[in-house]
C-alpha positions as CSV (number, residue, x, y, z in Angstrom):
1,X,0.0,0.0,0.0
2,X,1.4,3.2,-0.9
3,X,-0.1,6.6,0.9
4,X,-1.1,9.5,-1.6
5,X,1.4,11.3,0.0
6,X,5.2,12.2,-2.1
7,X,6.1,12.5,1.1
8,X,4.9,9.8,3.0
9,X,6.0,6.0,2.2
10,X,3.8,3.4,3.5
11,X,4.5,0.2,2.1
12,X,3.5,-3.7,3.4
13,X,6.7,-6.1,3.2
14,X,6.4,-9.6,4.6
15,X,4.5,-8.6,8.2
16,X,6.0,-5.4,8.4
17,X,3.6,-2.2,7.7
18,X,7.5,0.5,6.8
19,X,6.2,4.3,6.9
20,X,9.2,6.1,5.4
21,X,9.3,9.9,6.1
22,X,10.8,11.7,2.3
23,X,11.2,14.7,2.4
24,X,14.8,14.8,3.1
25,X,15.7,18.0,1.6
26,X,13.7,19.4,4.5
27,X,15.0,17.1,6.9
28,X,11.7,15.2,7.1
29,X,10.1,18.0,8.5
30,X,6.2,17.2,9.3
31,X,3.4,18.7,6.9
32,X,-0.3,18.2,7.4
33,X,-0.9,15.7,4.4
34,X,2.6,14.2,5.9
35,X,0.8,14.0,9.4
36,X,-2.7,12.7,7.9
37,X,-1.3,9.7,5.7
38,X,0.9,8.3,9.0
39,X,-2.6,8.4,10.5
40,X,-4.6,6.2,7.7
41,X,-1.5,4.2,7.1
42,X,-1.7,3.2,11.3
43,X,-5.3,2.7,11.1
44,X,-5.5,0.7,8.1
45,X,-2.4,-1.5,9.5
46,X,-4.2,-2.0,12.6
47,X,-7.4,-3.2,10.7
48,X,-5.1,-5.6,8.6
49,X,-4.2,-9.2,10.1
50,X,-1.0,-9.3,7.9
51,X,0.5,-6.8,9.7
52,X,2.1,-7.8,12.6
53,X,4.7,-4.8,13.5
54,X,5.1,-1.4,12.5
55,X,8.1,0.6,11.9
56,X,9.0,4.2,10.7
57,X,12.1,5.8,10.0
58,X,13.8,8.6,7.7
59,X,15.1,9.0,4.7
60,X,18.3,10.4,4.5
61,X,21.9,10.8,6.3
62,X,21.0,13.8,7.8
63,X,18.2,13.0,9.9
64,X,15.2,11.1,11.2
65,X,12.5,14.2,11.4
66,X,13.3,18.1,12.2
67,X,9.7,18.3,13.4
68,X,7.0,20.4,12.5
69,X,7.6,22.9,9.5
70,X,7.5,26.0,11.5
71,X,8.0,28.5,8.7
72,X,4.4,26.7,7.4
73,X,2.9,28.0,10.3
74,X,3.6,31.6,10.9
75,X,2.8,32.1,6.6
76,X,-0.2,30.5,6.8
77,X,-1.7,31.6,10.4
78,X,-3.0,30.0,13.4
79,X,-6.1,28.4,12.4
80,X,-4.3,26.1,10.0
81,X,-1.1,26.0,12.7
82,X,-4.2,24.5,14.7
83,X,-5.4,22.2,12.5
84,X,-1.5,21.0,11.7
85,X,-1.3,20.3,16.0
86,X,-4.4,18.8,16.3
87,X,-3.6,16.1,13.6
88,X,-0.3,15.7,15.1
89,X,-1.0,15.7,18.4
90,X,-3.8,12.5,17.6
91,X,-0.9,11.1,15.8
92,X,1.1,11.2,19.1
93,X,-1.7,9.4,20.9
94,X,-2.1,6.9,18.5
95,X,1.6,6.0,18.2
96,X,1.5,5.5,22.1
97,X,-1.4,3.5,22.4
98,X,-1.1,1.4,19.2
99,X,-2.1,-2.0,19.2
100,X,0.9,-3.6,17.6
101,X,4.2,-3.5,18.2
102,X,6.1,0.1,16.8
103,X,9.4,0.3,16.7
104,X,10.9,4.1,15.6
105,X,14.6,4.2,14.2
106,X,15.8,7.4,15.3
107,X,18.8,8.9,13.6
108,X,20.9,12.1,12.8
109,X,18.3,15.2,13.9
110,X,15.3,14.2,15.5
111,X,13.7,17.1,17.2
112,X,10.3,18.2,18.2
113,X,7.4,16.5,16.2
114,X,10.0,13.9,15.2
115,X,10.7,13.3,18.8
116,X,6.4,12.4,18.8
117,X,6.6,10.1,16.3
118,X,9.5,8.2,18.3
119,X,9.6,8.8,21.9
120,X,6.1,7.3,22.1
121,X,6.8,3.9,20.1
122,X,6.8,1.0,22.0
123,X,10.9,0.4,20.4
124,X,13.1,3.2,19.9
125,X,16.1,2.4,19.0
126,X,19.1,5.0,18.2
127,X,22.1,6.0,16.5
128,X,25.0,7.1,17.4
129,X,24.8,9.6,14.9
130,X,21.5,10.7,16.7
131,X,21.0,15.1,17.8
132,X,17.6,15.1,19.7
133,X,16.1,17.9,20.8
134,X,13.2,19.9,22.2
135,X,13.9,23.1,21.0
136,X,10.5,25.3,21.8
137,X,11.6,27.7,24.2
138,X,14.4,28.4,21.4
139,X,11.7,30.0,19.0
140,X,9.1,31.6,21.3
141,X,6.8,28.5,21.8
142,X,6.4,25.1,24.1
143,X,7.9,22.3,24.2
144,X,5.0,20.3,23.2
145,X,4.0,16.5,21.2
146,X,3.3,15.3,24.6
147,X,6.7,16.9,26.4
148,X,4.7,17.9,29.6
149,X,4.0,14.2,29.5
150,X,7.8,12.7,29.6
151,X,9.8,15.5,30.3
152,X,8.9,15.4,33.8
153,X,9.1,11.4,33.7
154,X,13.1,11.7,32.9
155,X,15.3,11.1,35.7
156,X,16.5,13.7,37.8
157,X,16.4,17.4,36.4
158,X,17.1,16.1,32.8
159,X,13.7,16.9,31.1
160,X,13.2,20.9,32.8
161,X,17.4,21.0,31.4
162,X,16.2,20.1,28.0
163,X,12.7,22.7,28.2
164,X,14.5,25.0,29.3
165,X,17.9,25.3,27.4
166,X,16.6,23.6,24.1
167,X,19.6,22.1,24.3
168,X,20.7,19.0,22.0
169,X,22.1,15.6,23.5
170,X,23.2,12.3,21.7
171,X,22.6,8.7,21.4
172,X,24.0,8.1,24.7
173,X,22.0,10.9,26.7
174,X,18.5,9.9,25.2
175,X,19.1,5.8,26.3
176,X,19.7,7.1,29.8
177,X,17.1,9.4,30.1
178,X,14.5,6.8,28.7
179,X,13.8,8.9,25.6
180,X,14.9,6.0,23.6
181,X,16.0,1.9,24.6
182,X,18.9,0.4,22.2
183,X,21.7,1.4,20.4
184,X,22.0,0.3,17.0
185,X,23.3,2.2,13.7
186,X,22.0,3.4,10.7
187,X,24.1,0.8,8.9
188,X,22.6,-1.7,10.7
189,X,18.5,-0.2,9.9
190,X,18.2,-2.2,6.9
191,X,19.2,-5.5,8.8
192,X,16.8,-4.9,11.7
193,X,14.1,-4.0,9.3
194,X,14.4,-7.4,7.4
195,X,14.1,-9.3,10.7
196,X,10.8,-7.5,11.2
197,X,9.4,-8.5,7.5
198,X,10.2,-12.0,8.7
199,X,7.7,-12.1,11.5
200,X,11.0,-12.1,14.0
201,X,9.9,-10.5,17.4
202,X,11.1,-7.2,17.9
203,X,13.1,-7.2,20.7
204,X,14.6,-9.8,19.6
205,X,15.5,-8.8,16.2
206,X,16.8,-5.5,18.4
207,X,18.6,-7.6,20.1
208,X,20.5,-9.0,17.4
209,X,21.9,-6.1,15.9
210,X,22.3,-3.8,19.1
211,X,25.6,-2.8,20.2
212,X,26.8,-0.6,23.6
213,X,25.3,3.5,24.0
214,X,28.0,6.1,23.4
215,X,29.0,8.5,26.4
216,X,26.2,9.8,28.3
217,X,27.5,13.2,29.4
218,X,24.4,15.2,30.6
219,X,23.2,12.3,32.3
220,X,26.8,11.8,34.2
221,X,26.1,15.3,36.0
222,X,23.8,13.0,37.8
223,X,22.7,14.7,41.4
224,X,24.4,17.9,40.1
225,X,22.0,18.0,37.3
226,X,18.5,17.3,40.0
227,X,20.4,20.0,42.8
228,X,20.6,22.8,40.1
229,X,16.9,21.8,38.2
230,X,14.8,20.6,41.1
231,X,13.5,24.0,41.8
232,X,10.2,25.8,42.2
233,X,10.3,28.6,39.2
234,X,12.8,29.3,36.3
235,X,14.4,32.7,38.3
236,X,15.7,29.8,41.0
237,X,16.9,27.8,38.0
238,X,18.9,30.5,37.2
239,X,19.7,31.1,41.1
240,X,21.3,28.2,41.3
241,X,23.3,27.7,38.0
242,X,24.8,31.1,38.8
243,X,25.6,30.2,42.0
244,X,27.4,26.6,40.9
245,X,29.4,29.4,38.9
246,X,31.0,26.3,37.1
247,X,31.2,26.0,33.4
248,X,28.6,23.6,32.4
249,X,26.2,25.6,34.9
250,X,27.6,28.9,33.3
251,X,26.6,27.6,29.7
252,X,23.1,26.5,30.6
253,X,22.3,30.1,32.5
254,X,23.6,31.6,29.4
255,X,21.3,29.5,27.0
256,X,18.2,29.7,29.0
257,X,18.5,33.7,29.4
258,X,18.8,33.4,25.7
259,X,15.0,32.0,25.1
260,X,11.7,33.8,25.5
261,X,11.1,34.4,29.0
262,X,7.1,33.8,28.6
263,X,8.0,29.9,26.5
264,X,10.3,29.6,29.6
265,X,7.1,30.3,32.4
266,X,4.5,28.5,30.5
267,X,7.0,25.2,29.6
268,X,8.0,25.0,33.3
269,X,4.4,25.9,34.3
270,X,3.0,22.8,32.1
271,X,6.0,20.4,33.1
272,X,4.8,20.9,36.5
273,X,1.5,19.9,35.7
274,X,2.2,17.5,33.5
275,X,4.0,15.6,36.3
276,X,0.5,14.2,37.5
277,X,-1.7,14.2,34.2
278,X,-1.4,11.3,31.5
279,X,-0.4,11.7,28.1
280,X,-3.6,12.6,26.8
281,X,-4.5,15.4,29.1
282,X,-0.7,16.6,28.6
283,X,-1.5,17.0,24.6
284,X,-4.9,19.0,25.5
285,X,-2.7,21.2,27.5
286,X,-0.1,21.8,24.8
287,X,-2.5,22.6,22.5
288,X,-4.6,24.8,24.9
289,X,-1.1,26.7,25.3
290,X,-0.3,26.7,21.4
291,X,-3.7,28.6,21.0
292,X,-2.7,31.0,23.7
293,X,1.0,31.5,21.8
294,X,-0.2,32.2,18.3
295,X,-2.0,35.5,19.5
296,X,1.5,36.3,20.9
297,X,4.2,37.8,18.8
298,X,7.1,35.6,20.0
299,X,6.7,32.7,17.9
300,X,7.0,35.1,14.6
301,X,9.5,36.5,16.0
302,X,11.8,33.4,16.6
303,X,10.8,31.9,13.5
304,X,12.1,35.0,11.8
305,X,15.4,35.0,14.3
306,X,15.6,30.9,13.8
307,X,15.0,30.0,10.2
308,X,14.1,33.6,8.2
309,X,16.6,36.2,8.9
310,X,18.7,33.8,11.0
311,X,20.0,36.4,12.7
312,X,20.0,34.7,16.1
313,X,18.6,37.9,17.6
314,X,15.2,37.4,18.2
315,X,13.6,40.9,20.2
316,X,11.0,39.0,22.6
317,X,7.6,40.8,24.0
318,X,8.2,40.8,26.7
319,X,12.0,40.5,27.2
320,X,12.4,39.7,31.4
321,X,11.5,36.9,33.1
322,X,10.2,39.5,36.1
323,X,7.7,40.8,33.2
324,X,5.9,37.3,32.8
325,X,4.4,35.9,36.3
326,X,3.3,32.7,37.3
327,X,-0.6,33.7,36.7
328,X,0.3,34.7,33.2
329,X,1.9,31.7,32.5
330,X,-1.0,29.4,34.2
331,X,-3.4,32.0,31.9
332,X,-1.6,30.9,28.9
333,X,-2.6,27.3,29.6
334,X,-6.2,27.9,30.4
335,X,-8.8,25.6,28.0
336,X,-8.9,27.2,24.6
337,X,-12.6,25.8,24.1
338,X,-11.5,23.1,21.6
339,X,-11.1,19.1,22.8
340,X,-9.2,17.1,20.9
341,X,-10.9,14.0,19.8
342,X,-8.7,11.1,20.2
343,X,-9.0,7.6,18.4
C-alpha cells in the first residue's frame, strides 16, 4: 500500500507495515498531508491481520525528522497551525497507544514532532549519529508532542534542562534518560528492518543487531543535574546555576536567558502539571497553550530570528522573566474551548 502522499511512504513487506518519512531536503520535516497519511497508514495496519509490526524511519543521512515545518505555520496563520497540531498531536496518541508493536529508528536530527513520532513507540532504537532535541523555548513556543508528558518522567532534572535550554544531546543521553532503549546504527537499519518483515519478534531482532550506548554526558552530571533543576520557578533555576558558577552551569544560565522568558514560564508551568496528568491530558494542554502562543508575537519572531533572517537575535515581548508571572503563565494554559478527539 502506498499513501497518496510524495512525502509519505507506507509500504507492506512480509508482516512489516515500513512508513518512510521523504522529504529529506527538509530534513523530514512534518506537513499536514505528511501528518494525515501516517494516520490512515496506522489505522488501516491496525485493521489488517497481515500486519504484525510497525516501523517508521527517515530518509536520508542527515536525519530522522526536524519536526513540524514552522515556517508553514507563521505564513499561513493560526487556524491552520491549529489544524497542523491537532492532527499531530492524535498522531502522538495513536503512536503510544497502538495496538501492535512500533518500533521508531531514530537517527541524525530528530527534534520536536520527530521526537512524537518516536519517543512514544513501544521500540526506539538510536544511532550514534543521533542530535535530539526539544527546542521550543528556542523560537518563542512550548515544548510540546506530549513533552509535559515525559519530560517530567526523565530522571533527575534532565527533562526541565532540555525545556528550558533547548539544548541538544546524543545517542547516549537519550538511552539514559529513557527517551529511547537500544543502540543500534543506521548501517545496521536495513538489517533490523528485514528481521521485522520476517515475523521475528522485535526485541529480539533488536537484540540482534544492538551494540553498547556512546557516552552519556548530561546524564553523568547526575545529582548535580536534580540539585541545580529541582527547583520551584525558572528565576531559581537560574539562582542556582549562577551560584554553581561552574562552566557547564555557566553555559546553561547563558542558553536559557537566551530563550523567551514567557515559552520559559509557561513550559515550566506545564512540566509541572504534566508531572500528575497522563499523556492525553498533557496533549490537550499543549494545544490549549499553542492557541494561547499564536496570538502572541514571540513565535513570529523566533521563527524570523531561527529560520528567516537567522539572525539569532530574536527581540521578545516581553523581554524579562520579572515581566511574565506565574498567573500569566498558568493564563496561557487555560482551556482554549476546543477538545481534541482522540482515536
Amino acid at each position: 500500500m502506498t499513501a497518496p502522499q510524495p512525502h509519505v511512504l507506507a509500504e507492506k513487506h512480509g508482516v512489516l507495515g515500513l512508513l518512510t518519512l521523504r522529504r529529506p531536503a527538509a530534513l523530514n520535516a512534518l506537513s499536514l498531508p505528511m501528518v494525515l497519511a501516517l494516520m490512515a497508514a496506522l489505522e488501516a495496519w491496525a485493521a489488517d491481520d497481515g500486519v504484525q509490526v510497525v516501523a517508521i524511519r527517515g530518509e536520508g543521512p542527515r536525519g530522522f525528522c526536524a519536526g513540524g515545518d514552522i515556517r508553514a505555520w507563521v505564513a499561513e496563520g493560526p487556524e491552520a497551525a491549529l489544524a497542523f497540531l491537532a492532527a499531530e498531536y492524535r498522531l502522538n496518541h495513536r503512536i503510544a497507544t497502538y495496538p501492535k508493536p512500533f518500533v521508531a529508528l531514530m537517527h541524525g536530527v530528530t527534534m520536536g514532532g520527530g521526537a512524537g513520532l518516536s519517543v512514544h513507540a513501544r521500540h526506539r532504537v538510536a544511532d550514534p549519529g543521533l542530535v535530539f532535541a526539544m527546542p521550543e523555548t528556542a523560537i518563542g513556543f512550548t515544548p510540546d508532542i506530549g513533552a509535559s508528558y515525559f519530560l517530567p518522567r526523565c530522571p533527575g532534572g534532565l527533562g526541565l534542562y532540555l525545556a528550558l535550554t533547548a539544548g541538544r544531546i546524543g545517542q547516549g543521553d537519550v538511552i539514559a534518560t529513557g527517551l529511547a532503549d537500544r543502540a543500534v546504527a543506521l548501517a545496521d537499519f536495513d538489517a533490523l528492518l528485514e528481521r521485522l518483515m520476517r515475523g521475528e519478534a522485535p526485541e529480539r531482532a533488536i537484540d540482534t543487531v544492538a551494540g553498547r550506548p556512546g557516552l552519556a554526558p548530561l546524564a553523568a552530571e547526575g545529582a548535580r543535574l536534580t540539585a541545580l533543576f529541582a527547583a520551584s520557578s525558572v528565576e531559581d533555576v537560574l539562582e542556582r546555576l549562577d551560584r554553581d558558577g561552574g562552566e557547564f552551569a555557566q553555559r546553561s544560565a547563558a542558553t536559557i536567558r537566551a530563550n523567551s522568558p514567557t515559552s520559559l514560564k509557561l513550559a515550566f508551568h506545564l512540566l509541572r502539571r504534566g508531572a500528575a496528568l497522563t499523556l492525553r491530558q498533557c496533549l490537550q494542554q499543549e494545544y490549549d497553550a499553542a492557541a494561547h502562543l499564536f496570538r502572541r508575537p514571540d513565535l513570529a519572531e523566533g521563527v524570523r530570528a531561527a529560520v528567516i533572517d537567522k539572525d539569532r537575535q530574536p527581540r521578545w515581548q516581553p523581554s524579562s522573566l520579572a515581566a511574565v508571572t506565574d498567573a500569566a503563565a498558568a493564563a496561557l494554559a487555560a482551556p482554549s474551548g476546543t477538545s481534541l478527539a482522540f482515536a
